[in-house]
C-alpha beads as a LAMMPS data file, in Angstrom:
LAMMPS data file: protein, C-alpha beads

379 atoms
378 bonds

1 atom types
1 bond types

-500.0 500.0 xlo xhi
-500.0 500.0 ylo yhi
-500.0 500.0 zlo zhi

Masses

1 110.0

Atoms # bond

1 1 1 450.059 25.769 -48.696
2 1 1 447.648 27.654 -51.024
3 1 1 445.281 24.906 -52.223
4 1 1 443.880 25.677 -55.455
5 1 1 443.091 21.855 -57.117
6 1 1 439.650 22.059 -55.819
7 1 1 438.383 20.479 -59.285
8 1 1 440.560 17.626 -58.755
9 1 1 439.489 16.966 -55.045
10 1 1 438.620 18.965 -52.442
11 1 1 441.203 19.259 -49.911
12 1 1 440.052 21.172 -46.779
13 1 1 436.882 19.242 -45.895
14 1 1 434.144 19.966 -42.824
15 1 1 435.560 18.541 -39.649
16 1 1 432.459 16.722 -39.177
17 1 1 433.415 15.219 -42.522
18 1 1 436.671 12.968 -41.022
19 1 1 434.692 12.428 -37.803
20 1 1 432.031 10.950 -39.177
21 1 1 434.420 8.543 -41.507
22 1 1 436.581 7.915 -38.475
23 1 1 432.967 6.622 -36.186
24 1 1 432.446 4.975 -39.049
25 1 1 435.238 2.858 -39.291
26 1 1 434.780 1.593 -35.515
27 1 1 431.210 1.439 -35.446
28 1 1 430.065 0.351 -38.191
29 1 1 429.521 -3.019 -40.431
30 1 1 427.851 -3.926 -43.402
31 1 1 424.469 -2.545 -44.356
32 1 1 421.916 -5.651 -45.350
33 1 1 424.293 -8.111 -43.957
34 1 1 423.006 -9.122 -40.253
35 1 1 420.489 -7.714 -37.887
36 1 1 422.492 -6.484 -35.254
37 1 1 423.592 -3.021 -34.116
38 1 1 426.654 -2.537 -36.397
39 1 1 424.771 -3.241 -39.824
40 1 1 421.554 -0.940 -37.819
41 1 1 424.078 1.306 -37.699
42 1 1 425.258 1.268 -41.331
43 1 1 422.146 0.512 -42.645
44 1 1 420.543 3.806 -40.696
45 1 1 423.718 6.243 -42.284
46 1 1 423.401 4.894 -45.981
47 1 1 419.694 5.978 -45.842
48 1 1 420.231 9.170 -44.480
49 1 1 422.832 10.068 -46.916
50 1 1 420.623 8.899 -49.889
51 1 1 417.905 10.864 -48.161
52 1 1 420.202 13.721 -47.769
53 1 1 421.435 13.486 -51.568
54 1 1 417.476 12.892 -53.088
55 1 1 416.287 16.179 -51.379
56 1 1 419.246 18.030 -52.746
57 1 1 418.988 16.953 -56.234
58 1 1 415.565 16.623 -56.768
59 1 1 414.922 12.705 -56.497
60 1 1 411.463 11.867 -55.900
61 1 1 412.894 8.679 -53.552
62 1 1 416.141 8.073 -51.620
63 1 1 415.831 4.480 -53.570
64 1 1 417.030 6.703 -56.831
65 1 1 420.529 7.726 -55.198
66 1 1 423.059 4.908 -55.644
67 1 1 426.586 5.071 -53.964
68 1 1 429.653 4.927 -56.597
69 1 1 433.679 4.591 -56.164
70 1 1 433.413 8.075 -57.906
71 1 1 431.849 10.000 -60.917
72 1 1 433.780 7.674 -63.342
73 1 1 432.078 4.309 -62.149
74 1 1 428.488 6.431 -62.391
75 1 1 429.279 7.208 -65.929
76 1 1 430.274 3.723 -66.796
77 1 1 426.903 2.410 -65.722
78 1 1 424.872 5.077 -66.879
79 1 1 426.623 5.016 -70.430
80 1 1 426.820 1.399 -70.508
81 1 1 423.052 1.023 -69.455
82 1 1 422.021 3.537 -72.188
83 1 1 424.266 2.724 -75.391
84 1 1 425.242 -0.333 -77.460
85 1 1 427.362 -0.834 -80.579
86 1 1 425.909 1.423 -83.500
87 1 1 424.287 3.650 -81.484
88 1 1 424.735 7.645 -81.954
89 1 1 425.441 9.796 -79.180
90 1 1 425.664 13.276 -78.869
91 1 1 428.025 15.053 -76.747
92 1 1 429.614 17.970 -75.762
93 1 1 433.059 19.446 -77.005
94 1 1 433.821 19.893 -73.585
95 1 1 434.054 15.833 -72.131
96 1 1 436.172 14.928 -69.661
97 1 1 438.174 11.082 -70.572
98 1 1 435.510 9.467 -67.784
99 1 1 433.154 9.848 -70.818
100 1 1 434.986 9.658 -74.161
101 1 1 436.863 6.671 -73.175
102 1 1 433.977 4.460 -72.327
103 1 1 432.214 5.450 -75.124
104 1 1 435.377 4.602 -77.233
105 1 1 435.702 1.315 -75.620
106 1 1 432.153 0.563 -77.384
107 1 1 432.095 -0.845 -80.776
108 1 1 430.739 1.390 -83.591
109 1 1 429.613 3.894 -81.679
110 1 1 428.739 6.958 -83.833
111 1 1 429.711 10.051 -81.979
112 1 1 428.923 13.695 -82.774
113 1 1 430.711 16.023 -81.191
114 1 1 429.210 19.573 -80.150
115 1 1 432.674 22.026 -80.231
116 1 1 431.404 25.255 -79.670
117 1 1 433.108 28.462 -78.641
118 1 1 434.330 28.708 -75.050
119 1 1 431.372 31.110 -72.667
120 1 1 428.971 30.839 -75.636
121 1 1 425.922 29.104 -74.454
122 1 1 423.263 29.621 -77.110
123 1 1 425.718 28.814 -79.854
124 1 1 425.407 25.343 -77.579
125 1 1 422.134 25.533 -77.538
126 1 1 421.865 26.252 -81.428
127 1 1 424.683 23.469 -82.238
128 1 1 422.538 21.072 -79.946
129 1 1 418.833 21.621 -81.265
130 1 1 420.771 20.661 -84.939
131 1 1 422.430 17.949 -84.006
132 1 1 418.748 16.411 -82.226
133 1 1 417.191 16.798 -86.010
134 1 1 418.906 13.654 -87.414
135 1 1 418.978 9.789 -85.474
136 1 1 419.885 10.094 -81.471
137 1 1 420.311 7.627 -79.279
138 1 1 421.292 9.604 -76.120
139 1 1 423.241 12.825 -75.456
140 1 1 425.842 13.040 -73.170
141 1 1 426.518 16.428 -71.584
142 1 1 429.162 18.042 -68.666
143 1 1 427.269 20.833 -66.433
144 1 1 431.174 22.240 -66.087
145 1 1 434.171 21.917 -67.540
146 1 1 436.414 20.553 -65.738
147 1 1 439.609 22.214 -67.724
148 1 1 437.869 25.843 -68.049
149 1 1 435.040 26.542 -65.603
150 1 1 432.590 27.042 -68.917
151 1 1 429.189 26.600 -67.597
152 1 1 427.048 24.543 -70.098
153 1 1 423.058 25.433 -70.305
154 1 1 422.652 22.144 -68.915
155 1 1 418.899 23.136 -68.325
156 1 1 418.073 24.445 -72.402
157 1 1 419.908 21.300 -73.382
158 1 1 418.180 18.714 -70.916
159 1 1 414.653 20.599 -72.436
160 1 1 416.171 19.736 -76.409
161 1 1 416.283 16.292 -75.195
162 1 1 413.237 15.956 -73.855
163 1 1 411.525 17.313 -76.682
164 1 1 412.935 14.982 -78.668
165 1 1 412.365 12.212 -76.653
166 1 1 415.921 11.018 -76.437
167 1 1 417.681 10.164 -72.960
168 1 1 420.195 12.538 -71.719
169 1 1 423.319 11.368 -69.194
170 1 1 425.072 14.452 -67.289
171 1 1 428.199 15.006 -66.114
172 1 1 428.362 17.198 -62.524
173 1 1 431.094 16.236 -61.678
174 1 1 432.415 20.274 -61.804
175 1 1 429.323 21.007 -60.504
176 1 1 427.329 19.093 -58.147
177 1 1 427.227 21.247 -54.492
178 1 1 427.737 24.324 -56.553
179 1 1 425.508 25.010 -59.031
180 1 1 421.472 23.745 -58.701
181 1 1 421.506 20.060 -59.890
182 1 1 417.922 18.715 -60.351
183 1 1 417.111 15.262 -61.545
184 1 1 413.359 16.572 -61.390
185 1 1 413.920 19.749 -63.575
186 1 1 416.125 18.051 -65.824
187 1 1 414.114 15.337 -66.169
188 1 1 417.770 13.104 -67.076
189 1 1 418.225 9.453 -67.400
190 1 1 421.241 9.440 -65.320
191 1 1 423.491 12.320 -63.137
192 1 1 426.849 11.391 -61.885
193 1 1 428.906 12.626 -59.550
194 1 1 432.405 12.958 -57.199
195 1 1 431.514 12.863 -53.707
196 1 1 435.305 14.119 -53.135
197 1 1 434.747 17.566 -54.809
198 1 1 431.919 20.086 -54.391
199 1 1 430.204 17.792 -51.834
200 1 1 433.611 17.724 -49.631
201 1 1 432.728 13.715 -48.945
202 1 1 436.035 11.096 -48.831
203 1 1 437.843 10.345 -51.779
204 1 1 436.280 7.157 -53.300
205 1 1 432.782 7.933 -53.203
206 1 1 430.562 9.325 -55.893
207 1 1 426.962 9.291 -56.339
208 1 1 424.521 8.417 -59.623
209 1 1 421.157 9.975 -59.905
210 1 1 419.141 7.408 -61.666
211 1 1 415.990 8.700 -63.630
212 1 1 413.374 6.665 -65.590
213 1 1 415.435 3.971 -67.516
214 1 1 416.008 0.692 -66.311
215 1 1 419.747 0.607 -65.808
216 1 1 422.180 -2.214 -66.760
217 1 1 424.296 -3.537 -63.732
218 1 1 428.060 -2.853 -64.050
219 1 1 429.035 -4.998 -61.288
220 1 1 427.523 -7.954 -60.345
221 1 1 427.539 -9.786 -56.912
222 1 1 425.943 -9.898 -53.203
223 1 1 423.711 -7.055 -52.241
224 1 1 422.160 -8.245 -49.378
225 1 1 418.639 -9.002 -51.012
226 1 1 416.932 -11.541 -52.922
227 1 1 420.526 -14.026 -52.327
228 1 1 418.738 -17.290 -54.186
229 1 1 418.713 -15.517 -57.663
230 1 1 421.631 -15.435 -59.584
231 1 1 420.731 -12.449 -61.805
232 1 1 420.660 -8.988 -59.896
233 1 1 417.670 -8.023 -58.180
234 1 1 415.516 -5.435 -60.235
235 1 1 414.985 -2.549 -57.674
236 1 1 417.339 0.152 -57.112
237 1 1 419.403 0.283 -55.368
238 1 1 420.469 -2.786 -55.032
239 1 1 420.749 -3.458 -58.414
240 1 1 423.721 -1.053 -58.958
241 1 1 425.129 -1.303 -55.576
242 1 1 427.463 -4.820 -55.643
243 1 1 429.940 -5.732 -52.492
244 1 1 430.325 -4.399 -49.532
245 1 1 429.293 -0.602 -49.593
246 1 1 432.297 2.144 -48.366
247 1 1 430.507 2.934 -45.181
248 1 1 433.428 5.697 -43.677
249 1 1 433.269 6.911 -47.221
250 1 1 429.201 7.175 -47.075
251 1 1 429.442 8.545 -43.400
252 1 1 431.509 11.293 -44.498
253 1 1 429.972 11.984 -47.765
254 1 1 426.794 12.344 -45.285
255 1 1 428.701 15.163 -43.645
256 1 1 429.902 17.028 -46.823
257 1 1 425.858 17.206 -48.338
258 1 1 424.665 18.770 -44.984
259 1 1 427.359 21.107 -45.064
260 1 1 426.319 22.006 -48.465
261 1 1 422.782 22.309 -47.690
262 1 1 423.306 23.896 -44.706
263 1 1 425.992 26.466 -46.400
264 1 1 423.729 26.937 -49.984
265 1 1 424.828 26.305 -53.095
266 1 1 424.154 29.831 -54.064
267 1 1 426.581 31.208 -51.403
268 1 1 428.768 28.999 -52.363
269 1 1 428.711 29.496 -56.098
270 1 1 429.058 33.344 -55.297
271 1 1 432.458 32.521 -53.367
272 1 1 434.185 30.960 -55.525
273 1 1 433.003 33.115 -58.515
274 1 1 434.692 35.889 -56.192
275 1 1 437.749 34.437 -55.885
276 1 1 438.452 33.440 -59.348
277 1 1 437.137 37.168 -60.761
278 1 1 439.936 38.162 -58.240
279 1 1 442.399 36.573 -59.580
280 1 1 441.194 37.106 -63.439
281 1 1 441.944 41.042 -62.129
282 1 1 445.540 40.007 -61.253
283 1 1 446.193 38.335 -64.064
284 1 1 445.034 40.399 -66.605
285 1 1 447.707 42.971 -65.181
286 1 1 450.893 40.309 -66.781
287 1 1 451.396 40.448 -70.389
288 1 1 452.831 37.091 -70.429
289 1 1 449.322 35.764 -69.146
290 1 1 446.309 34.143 -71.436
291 1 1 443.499 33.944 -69.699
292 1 1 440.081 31.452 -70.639
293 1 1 437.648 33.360 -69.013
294 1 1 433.854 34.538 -69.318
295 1 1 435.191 38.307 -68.276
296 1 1 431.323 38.441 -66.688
297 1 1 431.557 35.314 -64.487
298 1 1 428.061 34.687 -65.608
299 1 1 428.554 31.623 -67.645
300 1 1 431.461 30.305 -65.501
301 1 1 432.485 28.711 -62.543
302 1 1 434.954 28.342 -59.826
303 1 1 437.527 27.411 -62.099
304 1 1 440.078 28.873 -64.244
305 1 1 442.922 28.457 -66.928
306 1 1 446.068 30.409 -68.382
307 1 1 448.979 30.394 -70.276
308 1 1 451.886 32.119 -70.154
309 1 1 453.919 33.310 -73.163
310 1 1 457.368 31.208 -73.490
311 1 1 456.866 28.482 -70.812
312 1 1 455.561 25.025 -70.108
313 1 1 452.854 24.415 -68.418
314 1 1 453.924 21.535 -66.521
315 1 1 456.937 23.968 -65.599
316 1 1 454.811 26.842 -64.429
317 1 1 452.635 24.223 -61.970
318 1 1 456.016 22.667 -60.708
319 1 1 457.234 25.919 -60.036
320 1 1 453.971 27.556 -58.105
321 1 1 454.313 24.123 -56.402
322 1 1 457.942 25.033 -55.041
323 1 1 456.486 28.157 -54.045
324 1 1 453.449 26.712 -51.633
325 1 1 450.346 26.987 -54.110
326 1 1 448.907 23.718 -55.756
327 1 1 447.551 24.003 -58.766
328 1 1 447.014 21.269 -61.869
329 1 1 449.241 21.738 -65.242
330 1 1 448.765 20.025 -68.658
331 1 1 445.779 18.468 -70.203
332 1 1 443.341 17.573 -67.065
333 1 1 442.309 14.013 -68.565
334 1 1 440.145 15.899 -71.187
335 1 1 442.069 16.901 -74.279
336 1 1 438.460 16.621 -76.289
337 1 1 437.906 19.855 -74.155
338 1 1 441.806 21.391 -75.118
339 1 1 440.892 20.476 -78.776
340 1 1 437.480 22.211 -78.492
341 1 1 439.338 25.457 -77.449
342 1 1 442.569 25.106 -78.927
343 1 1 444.766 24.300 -76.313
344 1 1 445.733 20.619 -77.339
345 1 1 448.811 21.375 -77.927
346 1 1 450.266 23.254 -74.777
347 1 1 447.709 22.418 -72.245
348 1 1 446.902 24.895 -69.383
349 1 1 447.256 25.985 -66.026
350 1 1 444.175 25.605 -63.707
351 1 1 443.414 26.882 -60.440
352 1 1 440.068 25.285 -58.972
353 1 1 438.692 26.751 -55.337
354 1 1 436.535 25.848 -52.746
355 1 1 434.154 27.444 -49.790
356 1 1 437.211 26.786 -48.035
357 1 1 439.722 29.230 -50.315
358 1 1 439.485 33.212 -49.546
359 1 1 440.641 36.436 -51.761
360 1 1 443.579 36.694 -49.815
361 1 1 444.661 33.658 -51.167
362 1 1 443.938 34.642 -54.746
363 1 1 445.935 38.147 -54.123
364 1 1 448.700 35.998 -53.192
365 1 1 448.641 33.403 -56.131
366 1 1 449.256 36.566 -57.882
367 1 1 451.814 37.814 -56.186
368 1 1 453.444 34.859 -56.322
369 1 1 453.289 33.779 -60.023
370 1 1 454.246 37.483 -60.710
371 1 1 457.518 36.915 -59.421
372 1 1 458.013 33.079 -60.657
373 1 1 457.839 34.931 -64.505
374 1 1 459.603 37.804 -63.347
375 1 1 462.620 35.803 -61.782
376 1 1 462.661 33.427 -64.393
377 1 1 462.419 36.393 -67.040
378 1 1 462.908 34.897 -70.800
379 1 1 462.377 37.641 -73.115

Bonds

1 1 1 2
2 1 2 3
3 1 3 4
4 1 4 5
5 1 5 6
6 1 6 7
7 1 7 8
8 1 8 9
9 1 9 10
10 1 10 11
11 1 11 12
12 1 12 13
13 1 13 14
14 1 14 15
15 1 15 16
16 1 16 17
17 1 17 18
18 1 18 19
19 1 19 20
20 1 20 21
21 1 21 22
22 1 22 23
23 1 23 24
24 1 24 25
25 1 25 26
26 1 26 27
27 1 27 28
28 1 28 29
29 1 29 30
30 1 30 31
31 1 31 32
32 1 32 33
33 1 33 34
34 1 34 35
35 1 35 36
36 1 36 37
37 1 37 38
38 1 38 39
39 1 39 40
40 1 40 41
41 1 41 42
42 1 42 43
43 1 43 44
44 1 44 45
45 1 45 46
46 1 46 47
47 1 47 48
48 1 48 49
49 1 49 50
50 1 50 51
51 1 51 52
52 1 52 53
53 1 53 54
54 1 54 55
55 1 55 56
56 1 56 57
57 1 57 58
58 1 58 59
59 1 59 60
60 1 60 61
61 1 61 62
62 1 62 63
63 1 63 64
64 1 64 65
65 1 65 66
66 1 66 67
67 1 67 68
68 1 68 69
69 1 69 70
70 1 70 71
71 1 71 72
72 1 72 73
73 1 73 74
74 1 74 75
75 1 75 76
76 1 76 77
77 1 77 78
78 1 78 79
79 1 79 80
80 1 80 81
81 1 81 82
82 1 82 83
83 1 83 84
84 1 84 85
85 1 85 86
86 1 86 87
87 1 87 88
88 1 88 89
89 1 89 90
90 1 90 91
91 1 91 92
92 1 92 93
93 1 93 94
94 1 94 95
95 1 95 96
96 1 96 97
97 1 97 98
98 1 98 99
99 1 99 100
100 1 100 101
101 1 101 102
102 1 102 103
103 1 103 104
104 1 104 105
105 1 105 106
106 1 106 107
107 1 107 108
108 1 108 109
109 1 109 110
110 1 110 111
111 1 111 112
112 1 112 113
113 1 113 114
114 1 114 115
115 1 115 116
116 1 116 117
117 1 117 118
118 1 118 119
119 1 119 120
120 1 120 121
121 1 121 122
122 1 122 123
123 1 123 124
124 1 124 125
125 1 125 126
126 1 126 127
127 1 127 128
128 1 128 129
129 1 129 130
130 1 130 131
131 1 131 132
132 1 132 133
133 1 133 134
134 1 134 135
135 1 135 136
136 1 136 137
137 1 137 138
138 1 138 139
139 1 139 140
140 1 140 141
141 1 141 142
142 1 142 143
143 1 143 144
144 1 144 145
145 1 145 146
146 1 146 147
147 1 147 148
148 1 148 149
149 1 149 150
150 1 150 151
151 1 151 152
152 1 152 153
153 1 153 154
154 1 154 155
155 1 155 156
156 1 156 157
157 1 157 158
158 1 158 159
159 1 159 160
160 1 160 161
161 1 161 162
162 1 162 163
163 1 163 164
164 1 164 165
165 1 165 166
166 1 166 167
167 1 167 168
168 1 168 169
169 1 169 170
170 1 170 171
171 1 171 172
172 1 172 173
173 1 173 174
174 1 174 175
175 1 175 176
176 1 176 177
177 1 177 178
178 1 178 179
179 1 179 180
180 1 180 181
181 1 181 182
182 1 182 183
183 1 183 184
184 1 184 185
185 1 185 186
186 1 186 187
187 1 187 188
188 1 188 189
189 1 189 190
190 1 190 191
191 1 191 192
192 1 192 193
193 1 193 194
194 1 194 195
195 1 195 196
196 1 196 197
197 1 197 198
198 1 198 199
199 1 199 200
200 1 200 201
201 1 201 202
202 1 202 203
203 1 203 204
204 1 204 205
205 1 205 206
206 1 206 207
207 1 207 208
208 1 208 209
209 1 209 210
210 1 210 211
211 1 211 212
212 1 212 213
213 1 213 214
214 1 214 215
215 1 215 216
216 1 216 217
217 1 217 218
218 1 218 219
219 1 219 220
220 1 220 221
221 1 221 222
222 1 222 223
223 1 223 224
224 1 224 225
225 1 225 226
226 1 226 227
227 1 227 228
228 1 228 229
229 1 229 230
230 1 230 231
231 1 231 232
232 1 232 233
233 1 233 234
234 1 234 235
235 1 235 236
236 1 236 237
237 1 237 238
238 1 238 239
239 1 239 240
240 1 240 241
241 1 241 242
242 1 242 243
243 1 243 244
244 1 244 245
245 1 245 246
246 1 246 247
247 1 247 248
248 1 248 249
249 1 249 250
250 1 250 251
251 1 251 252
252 1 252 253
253 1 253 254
254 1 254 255
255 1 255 256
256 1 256 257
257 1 257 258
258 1 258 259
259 1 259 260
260 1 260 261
261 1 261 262
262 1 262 263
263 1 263 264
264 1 264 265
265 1 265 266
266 1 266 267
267 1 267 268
268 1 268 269
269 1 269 270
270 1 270 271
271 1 271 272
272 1 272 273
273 1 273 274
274 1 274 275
275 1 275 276
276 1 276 277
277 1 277 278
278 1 278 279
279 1 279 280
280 1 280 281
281 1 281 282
282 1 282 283
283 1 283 284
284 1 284 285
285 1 285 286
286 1 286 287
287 1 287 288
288 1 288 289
289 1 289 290
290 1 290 291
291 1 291 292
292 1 292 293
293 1 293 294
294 1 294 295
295 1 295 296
296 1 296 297
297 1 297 298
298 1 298 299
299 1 299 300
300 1 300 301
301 1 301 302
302 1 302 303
303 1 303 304
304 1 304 305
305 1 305 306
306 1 306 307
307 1 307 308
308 1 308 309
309 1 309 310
310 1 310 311
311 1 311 312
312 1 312 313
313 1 313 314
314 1 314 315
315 1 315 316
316 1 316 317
317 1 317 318
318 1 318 319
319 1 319 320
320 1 320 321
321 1 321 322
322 1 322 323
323 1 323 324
324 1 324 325
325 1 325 326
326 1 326 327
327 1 327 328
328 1 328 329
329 1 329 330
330 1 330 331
331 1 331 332
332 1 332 333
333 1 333 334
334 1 334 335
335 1 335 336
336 1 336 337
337 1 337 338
338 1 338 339
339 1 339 340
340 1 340 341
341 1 341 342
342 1 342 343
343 1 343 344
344 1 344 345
345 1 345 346
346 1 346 347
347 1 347 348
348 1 348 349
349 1 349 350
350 1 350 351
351 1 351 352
352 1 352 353
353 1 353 354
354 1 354 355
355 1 355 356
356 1 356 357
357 1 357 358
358 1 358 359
359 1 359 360
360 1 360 361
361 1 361 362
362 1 362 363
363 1 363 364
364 1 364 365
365 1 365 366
366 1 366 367
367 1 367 368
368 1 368 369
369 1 369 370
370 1 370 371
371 1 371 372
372 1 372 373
373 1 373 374
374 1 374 375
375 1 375 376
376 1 376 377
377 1 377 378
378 1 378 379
């Protein structure tokens, strides 16, 4: 199988990455919960993954890093900590459901939405500094789409915000062990991520960079500290960090950021830029095929959608499926980001890579979906 759903999850992982969740699940107990080897044990992993995660992202303590499910439950407690009925927030034309349906879920919200042209960064940038002249209450921003690769200039929009003195929540979830992710430099309130994408970690983990603002607990329960209170305790990261932790989750998530680090974010980045310019090349050569694509790669990342003339998109996905290449058809749980571009109505195709995905395998994709429209001719 060609796996090309990278943006979903990462498939092909580190081995180091299922050894380490494997050790875990033998070895290892509940951090904060006893004194004796097994909780050393956890207790001494969890640190050294938040360790591992604060000098990657620019935290000035490990204490900032706090373990999530995934990027969804990061975003809930970020955008729950930051906005309350009647607030306005700012966001992006380009936000994936984890954020439009938690801020719909809050009453009154006033929400502005930035729907700028696909690849155009400083009509962002413009769109943004306008929007910032009225009330704000925070801005809520993806790094990268997760339906077309479109880079946002997280960095011009994060230095808007700042200026205006209003707290800024980013999604990286497209992102995050990619492209350079800096709580420092960005100077956000809150960063969320996947640890099952870009950082190759287990499925069910995620991480949230917490910056200056007190956040609001999502979950409450035992943490292991200050047990004769019954409100949470006020230091991070406790206070976010409920129930027992996912410790085989954590251990391999552990794994997937020193793989990262050791690999570089920048060789990484250049990779899968490669592979999807490869097969841009391809598909630019079928008639049938609409590409959404910055033709320089410059503003774009390892992801990247079509169309094709007279079919489905669910269709063309089942069909590549048949033929031993994954991909993900339809709306990818953002339709704010197909209304933005105008795909609401048919959806797209995506194909998402990896470190782990080569050019060979984009030559091939080709190949392949060349003769899926060629056998299945309808004109």
């Amino acid at each position: 199988m060609i796996y090309f759903d990278a943006g979903a999850t990462t498939l092909e992982k580190p081995l180091a990455v299922s050894r380490a969740a494997g050790q875990a699940v033998r070895t290892m107990a509940s951090p904060g919960r006893g004194g004796y080897p097994a909780t050393r044990r956890a207790e001494e992993t969890a640190f050294a993954c938040r360790s591992e995660a604060a000098e990657l992202f620019g935290c000035a303590s490990p204490e900032q890093v706090v373990f999530t499910s995934n990027a969804t439950h990061g975003l809930n407690i970020a955008i729950h900590s930051l906005i309350k009925p009647g607030c306005r927030v700012v966001l992006s034309g380009y936000e994936h459901n984890a954020v439009t349906r938690p801020l719909h879920a809050i009453k009154n919200v006033e929400l502005t939405v930035i729907d700028t042209t696909l690849f155009q960064p400083r009509q962002a940038v413009e769109e943004f500094a306008r929007a910032l002249e009225g009330r704000v209450d925070a801005v809520v921003c993806t790094h990268v789409s997760n339906v077309f690769g479109y880079v946002l200039p997280i960095e011009e929009i994060a230095q808007l915000c700042r200026d205006k003195n209003v707290p800024l929540i980013v999604d990286a979830s497209q992102s995050a062990g990619v492209l350079p992710v800096r709580l420092d430099r960005l100077g956000a309130e809150f960063i969320a991520m996947p640890g099952h994408k870009g950082l190759y970690g287990p499925q069910g983990t995620g991480l949230l960079l917490c910056g200056k603002e007190h956040p609001e607990p999502f979950i409450y329960g035992g943490t292991g500290s200050v047990s004769r209170q019954q409100t949470m305790p006020e230091d991070l990261p406790d206070r976010l960090e409920a129930g027992t932790h996912n410790m085989p989750g954590i251990a391999g998530l552990l794994e997937g950021l020193r793989f990262v680090r050791r690999t570089g974010t920048d060789r990484i980045a250049r990779h899968e830029r490669a592979i999807i310019a490869a097969a841009a090349r391809g598909l630019r050569q079928m008639p049938q095929v609409h590409l959404y694509q910055d033709p320089t790669m410059e503003h774009q990342a390892g992801v990247l959608s079509f169309t094709v003339d007279g079919w489905d998109c669910e269709e063309i996905g089942s069909r590549l499926a048949a033929a031993g290449i994954a991909v993900r058809a339809g709306l990818h749980c953002a339709p704010l980001a197909h209304k933005t571009a105008g795909t609401l109505e048919s959806g797209t195709v995506r194909i998402s890579v990896s470190a782990f995905n080569t050019l060979q395998q984009a030559e091939e994709f080709v190949r392949v979906l060349r003769r899926v429209i060629r056998e299945n001719a309808r004109f």
